[in-house]
DRENDOFI-236999 format. One record per residue (C-alpha): residue number from 1; x, y, z. Coordinates in Angstrom, 3 decimals, always signed. Layout:
<nodes>
num_xx_yy_zz
NUM_X_Y_Z;
...
</nodes>
This chain:
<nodes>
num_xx_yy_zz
1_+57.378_+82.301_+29.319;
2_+56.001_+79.220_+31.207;
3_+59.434_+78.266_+32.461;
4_+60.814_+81.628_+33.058;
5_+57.081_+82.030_+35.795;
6_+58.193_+78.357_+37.269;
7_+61.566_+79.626_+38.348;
8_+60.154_+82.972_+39.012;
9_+57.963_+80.855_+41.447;
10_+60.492_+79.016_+42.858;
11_+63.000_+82.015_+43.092;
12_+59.772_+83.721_+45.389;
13_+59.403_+80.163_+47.568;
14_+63.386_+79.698_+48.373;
15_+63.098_+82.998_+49.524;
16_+60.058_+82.968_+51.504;
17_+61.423_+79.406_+53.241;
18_+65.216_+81.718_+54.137;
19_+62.775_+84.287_+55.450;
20_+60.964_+82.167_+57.787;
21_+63.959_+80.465_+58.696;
22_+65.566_+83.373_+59.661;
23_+62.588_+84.259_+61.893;
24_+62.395_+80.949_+63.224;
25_+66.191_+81.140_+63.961;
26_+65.375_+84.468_+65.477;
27_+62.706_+83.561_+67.950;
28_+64.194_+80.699_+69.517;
29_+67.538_+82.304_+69.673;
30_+65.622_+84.970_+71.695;
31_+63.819_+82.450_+73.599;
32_+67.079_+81.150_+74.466;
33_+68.645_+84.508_+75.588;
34_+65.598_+84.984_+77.824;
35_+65.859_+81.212_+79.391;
36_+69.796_+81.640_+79.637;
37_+68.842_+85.581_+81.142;
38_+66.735_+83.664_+83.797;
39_+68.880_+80.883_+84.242;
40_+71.710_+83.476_+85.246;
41_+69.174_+85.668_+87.766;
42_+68.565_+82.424_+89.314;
43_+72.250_+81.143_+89.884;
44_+73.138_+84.480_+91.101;
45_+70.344_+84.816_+93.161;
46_+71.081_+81.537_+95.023;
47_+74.776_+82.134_+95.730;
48_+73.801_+85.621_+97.202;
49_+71.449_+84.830_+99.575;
50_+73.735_+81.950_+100.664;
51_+76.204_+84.246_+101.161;
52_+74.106_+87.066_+102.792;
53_+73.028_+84.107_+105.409;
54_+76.516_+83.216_+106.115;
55_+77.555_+87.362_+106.526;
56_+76.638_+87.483_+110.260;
57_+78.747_+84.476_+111.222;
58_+82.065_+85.436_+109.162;
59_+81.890_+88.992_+110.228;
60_+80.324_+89.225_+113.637;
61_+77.814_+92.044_+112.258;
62_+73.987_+91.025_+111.427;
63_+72.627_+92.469_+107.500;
64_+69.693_+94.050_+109.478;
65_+67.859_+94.329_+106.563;
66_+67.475_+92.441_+103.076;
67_+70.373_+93.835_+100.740;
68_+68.639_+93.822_+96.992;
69_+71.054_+92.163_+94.119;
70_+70.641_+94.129_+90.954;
71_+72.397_+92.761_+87.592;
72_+73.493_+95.165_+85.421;
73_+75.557_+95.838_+81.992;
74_+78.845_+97.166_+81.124;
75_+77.174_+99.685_+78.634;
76_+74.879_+100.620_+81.924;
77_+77.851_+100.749_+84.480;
78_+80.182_+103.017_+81.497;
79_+77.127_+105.738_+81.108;
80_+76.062_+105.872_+84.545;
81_+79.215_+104.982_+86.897;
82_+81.456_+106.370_+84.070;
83_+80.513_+109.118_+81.564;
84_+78.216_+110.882_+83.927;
85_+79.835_+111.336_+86.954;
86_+82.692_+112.211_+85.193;
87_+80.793_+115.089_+83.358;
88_+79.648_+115.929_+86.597;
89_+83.023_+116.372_+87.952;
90_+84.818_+117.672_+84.841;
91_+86.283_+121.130_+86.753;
92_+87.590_+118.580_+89.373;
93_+89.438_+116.333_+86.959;
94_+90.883_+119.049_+85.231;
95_+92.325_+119.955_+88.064;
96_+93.480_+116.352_+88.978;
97_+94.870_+115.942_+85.587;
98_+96.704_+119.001_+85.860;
99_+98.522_+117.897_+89.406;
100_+99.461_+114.527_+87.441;
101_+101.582_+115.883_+84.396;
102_+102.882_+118.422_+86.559;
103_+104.589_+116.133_+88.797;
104_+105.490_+113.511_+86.138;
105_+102.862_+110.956_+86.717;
106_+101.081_+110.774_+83.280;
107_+102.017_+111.983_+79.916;
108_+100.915_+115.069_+78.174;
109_+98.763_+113.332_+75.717;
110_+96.491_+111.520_+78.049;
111_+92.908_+112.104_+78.665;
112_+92.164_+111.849_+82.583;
113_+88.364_+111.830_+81.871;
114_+88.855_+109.057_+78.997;
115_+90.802_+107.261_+81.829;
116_+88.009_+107.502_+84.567;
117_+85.801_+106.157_+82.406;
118_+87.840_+103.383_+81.593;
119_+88.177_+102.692_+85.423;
120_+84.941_+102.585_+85.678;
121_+83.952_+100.179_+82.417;
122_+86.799_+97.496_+84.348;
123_+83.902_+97.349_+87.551;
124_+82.953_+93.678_+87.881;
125_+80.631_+94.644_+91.353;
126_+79.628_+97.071_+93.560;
127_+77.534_+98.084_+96.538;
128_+75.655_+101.061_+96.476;
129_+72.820_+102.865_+98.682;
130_+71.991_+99.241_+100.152;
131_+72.351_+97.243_+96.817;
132_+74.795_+95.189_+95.529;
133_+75.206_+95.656_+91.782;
134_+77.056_+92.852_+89.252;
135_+78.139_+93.517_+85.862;
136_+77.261_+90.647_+83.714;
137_+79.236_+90.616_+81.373;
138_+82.330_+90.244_+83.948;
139_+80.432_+88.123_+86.616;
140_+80.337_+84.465_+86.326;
141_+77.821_+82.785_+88.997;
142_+78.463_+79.150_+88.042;
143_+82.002_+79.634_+89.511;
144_+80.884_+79.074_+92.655;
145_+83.557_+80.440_+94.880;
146_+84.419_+83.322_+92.783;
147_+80.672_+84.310_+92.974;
148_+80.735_+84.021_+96.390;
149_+83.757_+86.070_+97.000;
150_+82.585_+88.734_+95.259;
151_+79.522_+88.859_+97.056;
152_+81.236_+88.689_+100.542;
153_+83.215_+91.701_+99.278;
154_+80.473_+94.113_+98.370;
155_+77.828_+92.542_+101.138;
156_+81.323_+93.760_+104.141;
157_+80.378_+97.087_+102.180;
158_+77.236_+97.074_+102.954;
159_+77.966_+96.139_+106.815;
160_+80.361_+99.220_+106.929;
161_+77.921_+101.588_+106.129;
162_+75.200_+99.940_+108.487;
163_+77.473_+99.605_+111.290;
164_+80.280_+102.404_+110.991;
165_+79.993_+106.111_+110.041;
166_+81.950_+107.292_+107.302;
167_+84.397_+110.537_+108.473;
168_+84.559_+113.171_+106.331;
169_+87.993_+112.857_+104.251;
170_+89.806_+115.937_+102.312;
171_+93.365_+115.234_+101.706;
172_+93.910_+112.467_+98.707;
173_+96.222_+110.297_+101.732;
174_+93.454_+110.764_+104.424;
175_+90.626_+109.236_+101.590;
176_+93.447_+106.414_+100.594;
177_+94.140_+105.728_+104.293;
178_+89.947_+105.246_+104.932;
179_+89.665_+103.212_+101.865;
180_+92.723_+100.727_+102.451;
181_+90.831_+99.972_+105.593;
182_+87.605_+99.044_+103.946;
183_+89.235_+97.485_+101.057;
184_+91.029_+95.475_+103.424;
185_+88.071_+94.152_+105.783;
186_+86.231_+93.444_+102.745;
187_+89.220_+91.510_+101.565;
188_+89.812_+89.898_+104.105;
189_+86.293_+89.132_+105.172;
190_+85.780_+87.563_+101.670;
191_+89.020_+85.253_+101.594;
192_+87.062_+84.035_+105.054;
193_+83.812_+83.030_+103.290;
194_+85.830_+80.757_+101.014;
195_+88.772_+79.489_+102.988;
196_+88.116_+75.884_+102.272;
197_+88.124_+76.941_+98.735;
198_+90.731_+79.583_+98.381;
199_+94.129_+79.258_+96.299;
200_+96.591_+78.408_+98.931;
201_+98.931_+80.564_+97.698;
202_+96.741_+83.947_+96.912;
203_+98.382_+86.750_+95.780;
204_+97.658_+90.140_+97.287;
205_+94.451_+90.494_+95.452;
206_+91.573_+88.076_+95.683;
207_+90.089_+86.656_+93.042;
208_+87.542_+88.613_+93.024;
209_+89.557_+91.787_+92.689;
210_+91.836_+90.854_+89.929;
211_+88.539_+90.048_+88.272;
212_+87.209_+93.397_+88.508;
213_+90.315_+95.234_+87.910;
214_+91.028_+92.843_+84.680;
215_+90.388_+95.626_+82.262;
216_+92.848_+98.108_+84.203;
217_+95.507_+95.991_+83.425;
218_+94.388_+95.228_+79.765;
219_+93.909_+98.491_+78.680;
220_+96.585_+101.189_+77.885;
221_+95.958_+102.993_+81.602;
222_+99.047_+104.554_+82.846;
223_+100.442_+102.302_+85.512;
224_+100.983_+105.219_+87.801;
225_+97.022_+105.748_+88.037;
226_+97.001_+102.119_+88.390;
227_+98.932_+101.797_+90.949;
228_+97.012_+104.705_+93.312;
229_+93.764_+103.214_+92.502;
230_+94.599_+100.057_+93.561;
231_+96.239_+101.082_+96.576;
232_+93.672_+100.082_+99.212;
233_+93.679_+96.732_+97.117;
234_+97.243_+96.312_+97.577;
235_+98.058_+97.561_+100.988;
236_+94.249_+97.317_+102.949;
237_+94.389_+93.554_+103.487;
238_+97.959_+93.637_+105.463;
239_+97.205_+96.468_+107.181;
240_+93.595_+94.460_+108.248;
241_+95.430_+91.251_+108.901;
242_+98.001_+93.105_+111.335;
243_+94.637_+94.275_+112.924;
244_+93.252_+90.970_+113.030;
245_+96.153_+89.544_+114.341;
246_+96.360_+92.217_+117.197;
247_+93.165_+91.857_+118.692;
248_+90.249_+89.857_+116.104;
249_+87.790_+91.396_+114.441;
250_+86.662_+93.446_+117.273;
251_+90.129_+95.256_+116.816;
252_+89.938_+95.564_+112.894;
253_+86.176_+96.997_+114.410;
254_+88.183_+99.637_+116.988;
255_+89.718_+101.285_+113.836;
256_+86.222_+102.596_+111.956;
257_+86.397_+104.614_+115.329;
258_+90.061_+105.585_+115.249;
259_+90.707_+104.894_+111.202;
260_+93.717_+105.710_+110.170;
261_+95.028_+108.932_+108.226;
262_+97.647_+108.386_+106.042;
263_+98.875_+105.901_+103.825;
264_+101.921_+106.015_+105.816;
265_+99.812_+104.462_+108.645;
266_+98.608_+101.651_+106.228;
267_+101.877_+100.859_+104.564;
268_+103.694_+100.125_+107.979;
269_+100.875_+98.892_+110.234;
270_+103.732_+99.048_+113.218;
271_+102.978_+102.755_+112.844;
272_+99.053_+102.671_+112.794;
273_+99.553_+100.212_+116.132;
274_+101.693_+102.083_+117.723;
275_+100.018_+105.452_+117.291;
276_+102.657_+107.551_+115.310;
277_+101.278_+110.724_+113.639;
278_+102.145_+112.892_+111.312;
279_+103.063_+116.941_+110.783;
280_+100.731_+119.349_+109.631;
281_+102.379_+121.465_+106.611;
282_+101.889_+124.394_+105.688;
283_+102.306_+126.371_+101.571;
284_+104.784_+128.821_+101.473;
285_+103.156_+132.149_+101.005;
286_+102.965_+133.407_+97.258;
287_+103.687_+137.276_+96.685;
288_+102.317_+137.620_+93.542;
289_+99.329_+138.732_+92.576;
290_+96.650_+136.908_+89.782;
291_+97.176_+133.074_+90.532;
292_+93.916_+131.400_+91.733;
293_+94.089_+128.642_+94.556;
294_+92.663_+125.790_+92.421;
295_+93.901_+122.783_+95.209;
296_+95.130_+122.443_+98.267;
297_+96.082_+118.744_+99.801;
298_+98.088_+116.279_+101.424;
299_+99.744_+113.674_+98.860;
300_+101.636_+111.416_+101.614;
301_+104.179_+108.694_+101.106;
302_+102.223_+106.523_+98.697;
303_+102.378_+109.214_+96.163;
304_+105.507_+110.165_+96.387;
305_+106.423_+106.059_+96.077;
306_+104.614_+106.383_+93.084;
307_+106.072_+109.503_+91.954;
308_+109.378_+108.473_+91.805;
309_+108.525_+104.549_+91.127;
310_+107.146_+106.051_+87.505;
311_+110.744_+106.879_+86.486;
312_+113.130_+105.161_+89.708;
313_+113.572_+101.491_+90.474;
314_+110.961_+100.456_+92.997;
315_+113.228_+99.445_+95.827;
316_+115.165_+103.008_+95.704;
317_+111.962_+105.240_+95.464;
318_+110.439_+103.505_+98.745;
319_+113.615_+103.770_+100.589;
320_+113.380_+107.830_+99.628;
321_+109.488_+107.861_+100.672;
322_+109.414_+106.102_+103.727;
323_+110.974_+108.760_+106.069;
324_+107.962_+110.775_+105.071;
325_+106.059_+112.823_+107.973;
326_+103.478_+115.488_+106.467;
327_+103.358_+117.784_+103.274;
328_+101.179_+120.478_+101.580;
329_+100.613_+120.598_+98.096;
330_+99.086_+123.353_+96.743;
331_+98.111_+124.310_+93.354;
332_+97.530_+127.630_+91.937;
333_+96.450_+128.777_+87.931;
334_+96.542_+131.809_+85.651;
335_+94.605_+131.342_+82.589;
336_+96.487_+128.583_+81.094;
337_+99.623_+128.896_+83.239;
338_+100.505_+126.997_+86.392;
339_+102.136_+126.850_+89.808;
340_+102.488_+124.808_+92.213;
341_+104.338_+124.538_+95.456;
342_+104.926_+121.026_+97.546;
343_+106.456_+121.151_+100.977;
344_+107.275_+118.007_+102.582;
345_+108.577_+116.985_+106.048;
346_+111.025_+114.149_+106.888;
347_+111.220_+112.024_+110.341;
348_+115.000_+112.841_+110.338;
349_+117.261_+115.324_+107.827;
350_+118.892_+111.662_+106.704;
351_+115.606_+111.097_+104.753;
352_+115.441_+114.649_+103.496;
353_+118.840_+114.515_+101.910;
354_+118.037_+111.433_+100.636;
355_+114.978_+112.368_+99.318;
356_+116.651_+115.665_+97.629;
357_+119.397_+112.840_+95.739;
358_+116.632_+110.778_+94.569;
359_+114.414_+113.850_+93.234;
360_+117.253_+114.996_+90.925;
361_+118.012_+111.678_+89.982;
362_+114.401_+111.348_+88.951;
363_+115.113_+115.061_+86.952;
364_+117.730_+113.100_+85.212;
365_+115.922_+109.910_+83.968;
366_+113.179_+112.539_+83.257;
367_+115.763_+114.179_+80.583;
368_+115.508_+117.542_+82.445;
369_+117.282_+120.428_+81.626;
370_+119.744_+121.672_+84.051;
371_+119.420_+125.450_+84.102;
372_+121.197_+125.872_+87.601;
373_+121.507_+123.986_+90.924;
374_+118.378_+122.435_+91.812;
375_+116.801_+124.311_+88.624;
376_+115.385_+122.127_+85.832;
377_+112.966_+122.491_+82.697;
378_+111.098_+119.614_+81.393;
379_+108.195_+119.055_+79.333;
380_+107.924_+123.438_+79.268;
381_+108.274_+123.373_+82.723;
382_+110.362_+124.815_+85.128;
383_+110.843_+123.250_+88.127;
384_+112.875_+124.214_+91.590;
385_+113.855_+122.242_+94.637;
386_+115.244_+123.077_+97.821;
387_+116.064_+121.534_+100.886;
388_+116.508_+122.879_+104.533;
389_+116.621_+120.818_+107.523;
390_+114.048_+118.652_+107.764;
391_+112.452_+120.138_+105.145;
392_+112.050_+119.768_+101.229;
393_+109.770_+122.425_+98.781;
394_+109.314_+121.405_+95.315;
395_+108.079_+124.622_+93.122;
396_+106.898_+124.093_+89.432;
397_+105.970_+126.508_+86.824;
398_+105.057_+126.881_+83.391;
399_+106.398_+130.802_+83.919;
400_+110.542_+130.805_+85.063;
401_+110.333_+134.199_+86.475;
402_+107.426_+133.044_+89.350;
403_+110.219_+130.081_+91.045;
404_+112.604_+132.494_+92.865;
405_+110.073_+134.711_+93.891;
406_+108.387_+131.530_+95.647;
407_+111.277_+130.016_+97.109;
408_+112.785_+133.244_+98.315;
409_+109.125_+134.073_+99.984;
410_+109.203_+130.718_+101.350;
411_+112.990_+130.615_+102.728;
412_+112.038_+133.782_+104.653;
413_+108.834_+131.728_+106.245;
414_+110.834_+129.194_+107.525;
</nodes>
């Protein structure tokens, strides 16, 4: 009994001693979370302010004010950059989504709310309402000119919305076109903060961005959505630099009052420079009764690039985009069923034919079924094309019977 107490004893003080050594181990591991927490407010802190004092001499535009630095989490940014506003604009998205698979950008089985959300978990900084926010998880502040590209980046943000007013954008090109050319200052301003430290050889997107768009390309996105969102990522900075180079930053200043509208515009600079424009297009008119408007908009050349690039080799679907000049897409719904009709305009009728070959060829690598000439059904939809002229109209369906009716109503609008 006396030995069976002693190692009842002992069995009670091994265990007390792995208790208190686990709350030992606890406390000074989160004693050394809150020094490391500090430590990391600190080194961030630093680099910002060094860069916030250095703003008014890279960009030619004074802060005005003191821009707060806020450091946030990954689980913060997904609930209240991602979940929330996507809940907020779920009708919107639908919508969106719907547009996508209809024209072959995405596959049926994809979520566009699980990808927004995605998007917005891959943020490694923003600017917002006079802060700059920084994800912590993502940002590293002990690499020095990293940090301070990233800063650079969201403090030009800042200066853009002290200095320039935002116009008021409806068309998805128009809002691409705008945010290529703040993209691209802020790229190109923050490649200027660090030019005695930059790769020689940089690739078109800084450090800083292929930082925060890491998780893009990690995860399982479709690389069509990919490639739109990063659009004023890939394209801003040339279109900037061809600015830059035509007159400084007091040119690349000129275009917040005279900003380009369409992606055309900031895929060939030439045509931003030299004031080219484009057509305004109008839908066909639609004789039949119980479809609901649910979009109207202008896609422009960087969509239909993308379009085609999903299913075409890259070089042959931006030789068939390029000769775009203006288009209307317009979206309709009954109950479950769909319509839409998407008229574009060519510079010359060279581009629309060779727009029209390239569209079937993309029917063909889609595995469409050819019903008649120019008549296809894929993925249960039916889908029409017709060219006249200068002019091409695309008309989907998910009822047959609705396509002739459409492009007859629309071949007597012409």
């Amino acid at each position: 009994m006396f030995k069976a107490r002693k190692r009842l004893a002992a069995v009670c003080i091994i265990s007390l001693c792995i208790v208190f050594g686990l709350l030992v181990g606890y406390y000074f591991s989160d004693l050394l979370r809150v020094r490391e927490d500090i430590e990391y407010s600190r080194t961030a802190e630093a680099v910002f302010t060094d860069v916030s004092r250095e703003m008014g001499k890279i960009r030619g535009l004074p802060l005005l004010d003191r821009v707060e630095l806020k450091i946030v989490t990954v689980s913060w940014v997904r609930e209240n950059w991602g979940w929330k506003q996507v809940e907020a604009a779920s009708r919107e998205i639908e919508i969106e989504e719907r547009m996508y698979k209809a024209l072959f950008l995405i596959p049926e089985n994809v979520s566009l709310q699980e990808v927004k959300v995605q998007q917005a978990g891959s943020i490694l900084a923003a600017s917002w309402e006079d802060k700059v926010y920084i994800v912590k998880e993502y940002f590293n502040p002990y690499d020095k000119p990293k940090a301070k590209e990233t800063f650079a980046h969201e403090l030009t943000h800042i200066l853009q919305g002290r200095h320039f007013k935002t116009p008021e954008r409806r068309t998805h090109d128009a809002k691409q076109a705008w945010s290529a050319l703040i993209e691209g200052d802020a790229g190109l301003t923050a490649k200027e903060c660090i030019k005695t430290e930059a790769d020689p050889n940089p690739s078109a997107l800084t450090l800083a961005q292929k930082a925060s768009f890491s998780y893009i390309y990690a995860s399982k996105m479709p690389d069509s959505l990919t490639r739109i969102w990063l659009f004023p990522y890939d394209y801003g900075e040339n279109f900037c630099k061809a600015l830059y180079a035509n007159g400084g930053w007091t040119r690349v200043n000129q275009a917040y009052e005279d900003p380009p509208q369409t992606t055309e515009q900031i895929m060939h600079p030439e045509k931003y420079l030299e004031g080219e424009w484009y057509a305004d297009v109008e839908a066909p008119p639609l004789n039949a009764s119980g479809w609901i408007n649910a979009k109207t908009d202008r896609l422009g050349e960087h969509f239909i690039l993308v379009m085609l690039e999903t299913h075409l080799s890259t070089s042959e679907s931006a030789e068939a985009a390029e000769g775009w000049n203006g288009d209307n897409f317009t979206l309709y719904e009954k109950g479950n069923d769909y319509m839409f009709t998407w008229r574009i305009l060519w510079d010359t009728e060279e581009d629309a034919v060779q727009f029209s070959g390239t569209f079937a060829e993309m029917m063909r690598a889609l595995g469409a079924e050819g019903l008649a000439m120019d008549l296809w059904k894929v993925r249960g939809e039916y889908v029409s094309f017709k060219r006249d002229g200068l002019s091409t109209l695309i008309v989907g369906s998910t009822m047959s019977h609705q396509i002739s009716m459409v492009v007859s109503a629309g071949e007597n609008s012409d």
